[in-house]
C-alpha positions in Angstrom: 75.1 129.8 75.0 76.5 133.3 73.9 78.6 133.8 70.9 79.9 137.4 70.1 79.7 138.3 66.6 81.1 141.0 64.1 79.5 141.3 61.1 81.3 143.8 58.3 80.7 144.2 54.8 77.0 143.0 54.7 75.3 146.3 53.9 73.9 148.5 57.1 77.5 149.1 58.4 79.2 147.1 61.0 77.4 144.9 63.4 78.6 143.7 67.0 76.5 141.4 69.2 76.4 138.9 72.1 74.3 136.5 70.7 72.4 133.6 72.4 72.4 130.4 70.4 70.9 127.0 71.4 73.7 124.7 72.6 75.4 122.5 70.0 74.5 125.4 67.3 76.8 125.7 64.1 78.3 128.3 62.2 75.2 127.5 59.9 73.0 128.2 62.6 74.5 131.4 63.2 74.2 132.7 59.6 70.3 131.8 59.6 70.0 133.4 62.9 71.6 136.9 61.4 69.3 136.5 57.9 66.6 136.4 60.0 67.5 139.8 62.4 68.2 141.0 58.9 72.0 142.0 60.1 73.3 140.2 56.5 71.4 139.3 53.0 70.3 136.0 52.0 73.2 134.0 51.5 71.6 130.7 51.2 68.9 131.8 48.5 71.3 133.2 46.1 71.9 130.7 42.5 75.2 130.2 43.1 75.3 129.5 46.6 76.7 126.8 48.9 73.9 124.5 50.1 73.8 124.9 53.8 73.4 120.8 53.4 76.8 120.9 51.8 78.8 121.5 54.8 80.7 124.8 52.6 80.4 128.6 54.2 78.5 130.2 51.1 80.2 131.6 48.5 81.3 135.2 49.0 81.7 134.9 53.0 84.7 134.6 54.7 83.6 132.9 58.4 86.3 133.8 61.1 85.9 131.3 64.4 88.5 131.9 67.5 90.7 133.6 64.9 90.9 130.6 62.3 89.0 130.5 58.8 86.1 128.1 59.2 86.8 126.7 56.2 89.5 124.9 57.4 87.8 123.7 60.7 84.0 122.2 59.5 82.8 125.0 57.5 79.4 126.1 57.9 79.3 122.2 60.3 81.7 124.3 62.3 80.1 123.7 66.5 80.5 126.8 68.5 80.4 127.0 72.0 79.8 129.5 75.2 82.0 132.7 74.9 83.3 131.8 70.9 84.1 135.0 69.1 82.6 134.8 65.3 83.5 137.7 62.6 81.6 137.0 59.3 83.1 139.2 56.7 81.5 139.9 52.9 83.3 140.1 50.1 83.5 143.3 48.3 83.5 143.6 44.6 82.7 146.2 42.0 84.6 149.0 40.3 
């Protein structure tokens, strides 16, 4: 299946892709697949983040699905199907 996704915030400037997932792939799976094409850091290896086991979007990401917050569908659980349009945003912090 294809899934377009915007990544902003994640270092390396924006990112916009069709990507192909396996069918039946989750919001987790989408996050591993864009660690591994190195298009955002390591979310899951970080101390204080979510467990992808958990079920929780890690800490610091803000996972848009169809224009509603993950969050509040099955977080990182979240299925996504042929043609869904993901934006993963990063927070920002500093001073």
């Amino acid at each position: 299946m294809r899934v377009q996704v915007h990544v902003v915030g994640c270092g390396g400037g924006p990112f916009r892709a069709e990507v192909e997932l396996e069918p039946g792939s989750t919001v987790n799976h989408l996050l591993e697949w864009l660690e591994r094409a190195g298009r955002m850091p390591k979310v899951f290896d970080a101390p204080d983040a979510a467990s992808p086991s958990d079920g929780s979007v890690p800490q610091g990401l803000l996972v848009i699905v169809n224009h509603v917050n993950a969050a509040v569908l099955d977080g990182a659980g979240t299925r996504l199907a042929d043609g869904d349009s993901v934006t993963v945003i990063a927070a920002v912090a500093g001073g």
